[in-house]
C-alpha positions in Angstrom: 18.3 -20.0 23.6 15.9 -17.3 20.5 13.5 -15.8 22.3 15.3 -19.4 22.6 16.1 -24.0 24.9 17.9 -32.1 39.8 19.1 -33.3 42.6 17.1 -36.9 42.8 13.6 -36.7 44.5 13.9 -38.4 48.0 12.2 -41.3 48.5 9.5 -40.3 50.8 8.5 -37.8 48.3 8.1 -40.6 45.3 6.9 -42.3 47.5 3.5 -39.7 48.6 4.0 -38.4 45.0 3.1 -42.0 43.9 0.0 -42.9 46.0 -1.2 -39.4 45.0 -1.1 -40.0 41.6 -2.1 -43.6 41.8 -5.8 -41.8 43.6 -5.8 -39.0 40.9 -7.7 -40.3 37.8 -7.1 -38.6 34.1 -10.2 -37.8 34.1 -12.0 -35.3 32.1 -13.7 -31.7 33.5 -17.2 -31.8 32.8 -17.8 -28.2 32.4 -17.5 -26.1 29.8 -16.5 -22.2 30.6 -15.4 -19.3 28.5 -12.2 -17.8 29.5 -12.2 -15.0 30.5 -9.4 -11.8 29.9 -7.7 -11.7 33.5 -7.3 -8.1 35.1 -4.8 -6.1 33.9 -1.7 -6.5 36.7 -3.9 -9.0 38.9 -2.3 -13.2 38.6 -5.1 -15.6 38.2 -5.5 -17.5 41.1 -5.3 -21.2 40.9 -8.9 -21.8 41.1 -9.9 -19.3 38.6 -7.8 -21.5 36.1 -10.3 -22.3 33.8 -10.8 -25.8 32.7 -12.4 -27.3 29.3 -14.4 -29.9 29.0 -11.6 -32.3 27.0 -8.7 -31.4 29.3 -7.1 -33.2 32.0 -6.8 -31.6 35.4 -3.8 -33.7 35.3 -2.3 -30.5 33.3 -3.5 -28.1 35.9 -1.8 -27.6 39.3 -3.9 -29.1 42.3 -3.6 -25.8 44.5 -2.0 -23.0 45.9 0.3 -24.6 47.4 1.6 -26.0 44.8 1.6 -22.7 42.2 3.6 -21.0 46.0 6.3 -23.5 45.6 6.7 -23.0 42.5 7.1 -19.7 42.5 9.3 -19.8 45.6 11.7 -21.8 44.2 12.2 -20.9 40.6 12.4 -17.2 42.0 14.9 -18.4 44.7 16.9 -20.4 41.5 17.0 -17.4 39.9 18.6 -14.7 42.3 21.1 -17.2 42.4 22.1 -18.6 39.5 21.0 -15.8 36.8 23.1 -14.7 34.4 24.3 -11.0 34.1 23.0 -9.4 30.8 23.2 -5.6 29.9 19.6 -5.0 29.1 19.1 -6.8 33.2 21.3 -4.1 34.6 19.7 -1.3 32.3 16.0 -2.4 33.7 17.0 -2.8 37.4 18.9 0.5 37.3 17.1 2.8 35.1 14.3 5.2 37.1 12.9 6.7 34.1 10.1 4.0 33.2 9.9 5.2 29.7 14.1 4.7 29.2 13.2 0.8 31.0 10.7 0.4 29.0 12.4 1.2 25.6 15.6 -1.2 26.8 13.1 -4.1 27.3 11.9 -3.6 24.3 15.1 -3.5 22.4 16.3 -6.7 24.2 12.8 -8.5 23.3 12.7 -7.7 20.1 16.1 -9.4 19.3 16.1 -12.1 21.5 13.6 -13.4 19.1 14.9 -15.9 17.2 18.4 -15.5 18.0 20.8 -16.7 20.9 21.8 -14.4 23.7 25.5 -14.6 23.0 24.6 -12.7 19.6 22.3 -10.2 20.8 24.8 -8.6 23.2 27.1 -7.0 21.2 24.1 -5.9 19.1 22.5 -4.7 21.7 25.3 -2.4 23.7 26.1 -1.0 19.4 22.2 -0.3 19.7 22.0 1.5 22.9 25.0 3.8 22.9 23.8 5.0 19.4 20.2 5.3 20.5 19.9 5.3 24.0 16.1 6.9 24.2 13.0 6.6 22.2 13.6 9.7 20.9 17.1 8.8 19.3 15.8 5.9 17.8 12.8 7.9 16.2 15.6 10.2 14.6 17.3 8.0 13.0 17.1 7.0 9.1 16.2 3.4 7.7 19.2 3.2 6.4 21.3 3.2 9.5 19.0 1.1 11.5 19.1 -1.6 8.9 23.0 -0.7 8.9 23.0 -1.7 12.2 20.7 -4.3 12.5 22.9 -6.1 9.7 23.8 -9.9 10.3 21.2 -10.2 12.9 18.8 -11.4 10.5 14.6 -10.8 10.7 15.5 -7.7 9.6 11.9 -6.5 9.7 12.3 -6.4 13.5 14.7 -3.0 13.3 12.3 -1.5 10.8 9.1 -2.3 13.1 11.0 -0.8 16.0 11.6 2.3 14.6 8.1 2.8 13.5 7.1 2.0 16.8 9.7 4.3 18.8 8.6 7.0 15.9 4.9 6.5 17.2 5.9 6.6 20.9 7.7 10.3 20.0 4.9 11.5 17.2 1.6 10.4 18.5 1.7 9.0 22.4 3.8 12.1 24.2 7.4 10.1 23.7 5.3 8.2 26.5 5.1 4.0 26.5 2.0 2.5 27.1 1.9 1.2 30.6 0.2 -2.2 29.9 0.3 -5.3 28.1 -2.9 -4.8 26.5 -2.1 -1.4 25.4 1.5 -2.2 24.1 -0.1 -4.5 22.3 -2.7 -2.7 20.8 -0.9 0.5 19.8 2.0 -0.4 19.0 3.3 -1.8 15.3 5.2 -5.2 15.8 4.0 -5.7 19.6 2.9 -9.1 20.0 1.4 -11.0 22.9 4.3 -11.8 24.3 6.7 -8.6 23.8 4.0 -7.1 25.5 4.0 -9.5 28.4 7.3 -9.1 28.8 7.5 -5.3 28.7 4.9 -4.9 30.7 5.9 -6.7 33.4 9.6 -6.2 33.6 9.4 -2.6 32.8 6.0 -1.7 34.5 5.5 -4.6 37.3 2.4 -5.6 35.8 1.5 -8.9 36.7 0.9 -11.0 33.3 2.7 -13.9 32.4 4.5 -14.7 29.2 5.3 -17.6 26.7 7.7 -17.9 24.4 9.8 -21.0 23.4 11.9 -21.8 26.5 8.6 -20.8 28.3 6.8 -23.2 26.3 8.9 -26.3 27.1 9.7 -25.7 30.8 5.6 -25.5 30.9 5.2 -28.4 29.0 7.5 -30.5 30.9 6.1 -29.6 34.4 2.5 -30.4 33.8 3.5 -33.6 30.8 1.8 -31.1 28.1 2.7 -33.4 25.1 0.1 -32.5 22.6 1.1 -30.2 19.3 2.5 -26.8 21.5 1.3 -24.8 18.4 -2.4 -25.8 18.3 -5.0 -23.2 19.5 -6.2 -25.5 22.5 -2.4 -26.3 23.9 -1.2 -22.1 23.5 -4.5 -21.3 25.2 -3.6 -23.6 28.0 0.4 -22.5 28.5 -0.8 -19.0 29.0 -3.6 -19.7 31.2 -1.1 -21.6 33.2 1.2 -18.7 32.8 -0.9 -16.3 34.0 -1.9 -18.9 37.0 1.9 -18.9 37.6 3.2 -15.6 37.4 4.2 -14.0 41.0 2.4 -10.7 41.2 5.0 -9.5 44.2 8.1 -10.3 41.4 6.3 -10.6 37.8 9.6 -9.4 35.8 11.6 -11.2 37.5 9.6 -14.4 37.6 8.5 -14.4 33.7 13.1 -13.9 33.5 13.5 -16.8 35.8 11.1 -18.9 33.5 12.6 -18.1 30.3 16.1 -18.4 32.1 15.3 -21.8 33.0 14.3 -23.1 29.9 17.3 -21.7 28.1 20.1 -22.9 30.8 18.7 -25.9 32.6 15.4 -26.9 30.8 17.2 -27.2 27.2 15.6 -29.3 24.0 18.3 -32.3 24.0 19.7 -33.2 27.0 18.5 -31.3 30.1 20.0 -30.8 33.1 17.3 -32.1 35.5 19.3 -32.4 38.9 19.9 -28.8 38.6 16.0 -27.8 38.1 15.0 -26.0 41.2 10.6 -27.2 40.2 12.1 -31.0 39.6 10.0 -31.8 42.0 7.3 -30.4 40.8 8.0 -32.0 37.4 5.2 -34.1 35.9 7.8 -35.2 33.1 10.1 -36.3 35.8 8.0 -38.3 37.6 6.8 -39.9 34.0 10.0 -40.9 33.4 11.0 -42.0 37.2 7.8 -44.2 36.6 8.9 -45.5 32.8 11.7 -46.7 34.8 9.7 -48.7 37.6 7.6 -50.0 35.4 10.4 -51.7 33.0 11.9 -53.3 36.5 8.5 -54.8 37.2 8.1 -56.4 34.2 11.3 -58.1 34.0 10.6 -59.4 37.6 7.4 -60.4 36.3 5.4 -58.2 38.4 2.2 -56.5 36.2 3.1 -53.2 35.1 1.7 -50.1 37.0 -0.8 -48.0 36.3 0.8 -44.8 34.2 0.6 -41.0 35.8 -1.0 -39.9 32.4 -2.7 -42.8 30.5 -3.5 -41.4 26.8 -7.1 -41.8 26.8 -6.9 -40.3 23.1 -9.5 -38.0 24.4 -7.6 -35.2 27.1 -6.5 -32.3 24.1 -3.0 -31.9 26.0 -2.0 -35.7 25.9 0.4 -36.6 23.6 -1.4 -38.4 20.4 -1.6 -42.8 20.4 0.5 -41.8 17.0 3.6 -40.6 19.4 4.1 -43.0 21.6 7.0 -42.9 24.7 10.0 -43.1 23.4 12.5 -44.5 26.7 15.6 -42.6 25.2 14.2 -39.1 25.2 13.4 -39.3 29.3 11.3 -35.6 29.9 12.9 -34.3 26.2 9.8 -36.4 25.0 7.7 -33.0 26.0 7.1 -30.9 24.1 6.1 -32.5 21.2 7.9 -31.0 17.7 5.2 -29.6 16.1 5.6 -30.5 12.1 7.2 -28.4 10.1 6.9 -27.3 5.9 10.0 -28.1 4.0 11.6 -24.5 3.4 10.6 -23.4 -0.3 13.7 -23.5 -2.6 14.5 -20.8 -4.6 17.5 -20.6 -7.2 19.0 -16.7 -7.7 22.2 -16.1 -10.0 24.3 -12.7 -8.0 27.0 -11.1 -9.8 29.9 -9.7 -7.4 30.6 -6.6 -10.2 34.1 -4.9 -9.4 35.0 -1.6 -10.8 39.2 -0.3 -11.6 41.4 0.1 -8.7 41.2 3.8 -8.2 41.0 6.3 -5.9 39.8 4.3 -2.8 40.5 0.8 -4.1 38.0 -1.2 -6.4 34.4 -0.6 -6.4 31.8 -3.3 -6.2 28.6 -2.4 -7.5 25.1 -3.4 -4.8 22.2 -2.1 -5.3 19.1 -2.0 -2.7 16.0 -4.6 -2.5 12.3 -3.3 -2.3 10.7 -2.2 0.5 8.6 -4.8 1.3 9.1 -8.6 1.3 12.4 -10.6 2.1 15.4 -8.2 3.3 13.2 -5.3 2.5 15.4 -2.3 2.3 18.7 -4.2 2.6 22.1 -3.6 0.0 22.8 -7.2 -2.0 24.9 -8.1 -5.2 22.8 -7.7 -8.9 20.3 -10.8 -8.4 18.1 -12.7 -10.4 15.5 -15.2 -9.3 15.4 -18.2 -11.3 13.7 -21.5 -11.6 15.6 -24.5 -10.3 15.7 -26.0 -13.9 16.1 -22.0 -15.3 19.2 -22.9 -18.2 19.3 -18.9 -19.4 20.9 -17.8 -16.0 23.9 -16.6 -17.8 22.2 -14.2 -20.2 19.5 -13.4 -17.5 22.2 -12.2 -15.2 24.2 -10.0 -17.6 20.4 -8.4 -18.8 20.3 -7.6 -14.8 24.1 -6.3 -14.8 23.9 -3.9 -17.4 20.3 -2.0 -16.7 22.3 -1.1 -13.2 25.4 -0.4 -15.1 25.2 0.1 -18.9 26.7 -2.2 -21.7 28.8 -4.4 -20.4 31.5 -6.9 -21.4 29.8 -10.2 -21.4 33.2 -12.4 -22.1 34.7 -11.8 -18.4 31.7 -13.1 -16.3 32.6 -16.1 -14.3 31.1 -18.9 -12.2 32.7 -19.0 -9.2 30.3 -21.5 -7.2 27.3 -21.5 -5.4 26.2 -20.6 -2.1 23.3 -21.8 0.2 21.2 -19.7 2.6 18.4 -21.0 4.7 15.7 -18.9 6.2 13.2 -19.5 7.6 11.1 -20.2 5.1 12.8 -20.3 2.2 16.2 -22.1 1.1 17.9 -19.7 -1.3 20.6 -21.3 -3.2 23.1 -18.5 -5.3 25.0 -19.0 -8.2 27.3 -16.3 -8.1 29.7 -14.8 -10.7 32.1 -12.3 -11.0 32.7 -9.7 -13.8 36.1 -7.5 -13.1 35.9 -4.3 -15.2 39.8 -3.9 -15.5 41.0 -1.9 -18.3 37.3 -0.5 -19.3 36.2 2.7 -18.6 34.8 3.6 -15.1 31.1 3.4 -14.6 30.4 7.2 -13.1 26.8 6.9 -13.2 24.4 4.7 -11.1 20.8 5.3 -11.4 19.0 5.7 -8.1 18.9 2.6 -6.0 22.3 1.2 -6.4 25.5 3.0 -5.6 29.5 1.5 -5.7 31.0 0.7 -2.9 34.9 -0.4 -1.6 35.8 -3.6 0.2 35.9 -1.9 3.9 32.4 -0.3 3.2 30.3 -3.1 1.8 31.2 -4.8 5.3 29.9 -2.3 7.4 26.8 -1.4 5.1 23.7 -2.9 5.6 23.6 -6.0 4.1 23.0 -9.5 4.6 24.7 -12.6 6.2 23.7 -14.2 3.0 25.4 -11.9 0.6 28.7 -11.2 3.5 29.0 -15.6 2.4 
């Protein structure tokens, strides 16, 4: 999974885990602390871990030992089951930090959102055309959006650039060696691209979060409140940081991530392969579940539960989301809600020149740049209203200031087409207007430009206008 997402416990171990949990109470801390910014390439220990005064040190990890094991065994997981991805070789072979750097930042940047099967073609195009900063900083809009094509959040390419063009222009063609500072120089550097760069690239021992971060964290310590809400991110990345080993920090933050895209999945994960399952406060919630349905149809009073929603711990799943028996540990994390995408209506003309010279043309011409697809080649558009009844006339008004008077009789409804992003669900109308027999547009004014068949599919538009 988008940057996206066991072998069963022996007996004597449920059985200590058990009595354990039946002495720990979910309690509340009673102190109140600031957190505090942990040292740049220093992991928090566990008892810096700081604990507010309306969270459970259910949440938290009791000790070392237990944050040791954890490490030891995710990062023993890892070495063997990890799978082999170009930008993994690029970072464990490359000596020049700056060239690491700039592949780790590639990969982050579109692993975002989109599944690693995707991102490696992408990615060895991307390389081999721009293998340094410097390459990268060379290059024109144009191509990178021509490359960048299909992979969608296409203002990812553009803030790459800017940032490889401030690397070259203003820092030395040098990359900041820290999270903090990736972060704060650099356009488009997030939290956790920063994290992640700076660790895997640099060594620097700061943890990450991202989505398959966010569940695998959420599982182990039974994390079921809203993942997005200020108190619950605060938490996964102080745990993260807690977590983090600082002998291996790339390589532990990739074994994280790894785990919650290949074994830690949303819908049906693959627990008896989990190398922390025994770790697993979600596990051990549903081993629990289980007893506790046995007992009561032998009659026997049900058990006391490993996390009791007090309604008053900020981590604990809300009394409106109760346990639902069919999800097992899917029932963490909780989905946060979601908006309904906003619908939009847009009528596109597919405009097609003579056969010439070349084959027939079809007309695109380029969207602002700023906003959605900024930059990118698409059909003549209009947006409409959903209950718009002029789309016809509209359209042609659209056609003809790109291309001068044209014949209104041969435009055609061909259908519509749906693309979701996402935010917005775009529905097209789309028509077709052949220009055979008239006279051959030879002027285009700047912005839009004719194009054959075998060019519009390697120019730099989008999936939705490829449909």
């Amino acid at each position: 999974v988008m940057r996206k997402p066991r072998a069963a416990v022996g007996s004597g171990h449920r059985k200590q885990a058990a009595s354990q949990e039946g002495r720990e109470k979910h309690t509340l801390g009673s102190s109140q602390a600031k957190p505090s910014a942990p040292d740049a390439g220093l992991a928090r220990q566990p008892e810096e871990v700081v604990l507010q005064a309306s969270i459970s040190p259910y949440h938290l990890f009791r000790d070392t030992a237990e944050v040791t094991a954890f490490r030891g065994n995710l990062l023993s997981w890892y070495d063997r089951e990890k799978r082999d991805l170009p930008w993994r070789r690029q970072a464990e072979d490359e000596v020049d930090l700056d060239k690491r750097a700039y592949a780790v930042w590639v990969s982050e940047v579109m692993l975002q959102q989109t599944q690693v099967a995707t991102v490696i073609n992408y990615y060895t195009r991307w390389m081999q055309k721009w293998p340094t900063l410097q390459d990268l900083a060379s290059a024109s809009l144009e191509e990178v959006n021509q490359l960048w094509a299909g992979l969608g959040y296409y203002s990812r390419g553009r803030r790459l650039q800017e940032g490889a063009r401030k690397v070259v222009e203003e820092l030395g063609g040098h990359m900041p060696r820290t999270a903090e500072t990736l972060q704060q120089l650099l356009p488009g550097v997030g939290r956790y691209t920063a994290g992640a760069i700076a660790s895997i690239a640099f060594g620097q021992a700061t943890g990450v979060v991202d989505g398959n971060v966010v569940r695998v964290l959420c599982r182990v310590r039974a994390i079921g409140a809203d993942p997005s809400s200020t108190v619950v991110s605060q938490q996964l990345w102080s745990l993260a940081q807690q977590l983090v080993d600082p002998a291996r920090p790339g390589d532990f933050n990739q074994a994280a991530m790894e785990l919650g895209a290949t074994v830690c999945t949303p819908q049906r994960p693959h627990c008896s392969q989990c190398p922390v399952q025994n770790l697993c406060r979600a596990r051990q919630r549903v081993e629990q579940e289980q007893l506790s349905a046995s007992q009561s149809l032998l009659g026997s009073p049900d058990i006391e539960k490993c996390a009791p929603n007090t309604g008053q711990c900020q981590l604990c799943p809300p009394p409106t989301q109760p346990w639902d028996q069919t999800l097992g540990v899917a029932n963490f994390p909780r989905k946060a809600s979601r908006r309904p995408p906003r619908e939009v209506c847009s009528a596109t003309c597919v405009l097609e020149q003579p056969r010439a010279l070349g084959g027939a043309r079809i007309l695109l011409v380029q969207r602002p740049k700023s906003g959605l697809l900024a930059g990118l080649w698409e059909f003549p558009s209009v947006t409409l209203e959903p209950s718009e009844k002029h789309q016809y006339k509209a359209l042609m008004q659209e056609l003809q200031s790109w291309a001068g008077p044209l014949p209104a009789a041969g435009l055609q409804h061909l259908g519509e087409v749906v693309h979701i992003f996402s935010h917005i669900k775009l529905t097209y109308q789309v028509y077709s207007l052949a220009l055979e027999g008239q006279t051959p547009v030879t002027t285009t004014p700047p912005g839009a430009r004719w194009l054959t068949r075998e060019e519009f599919h390697t120019a730099a538009v989008s999936t939705a206008m490829k449909k």
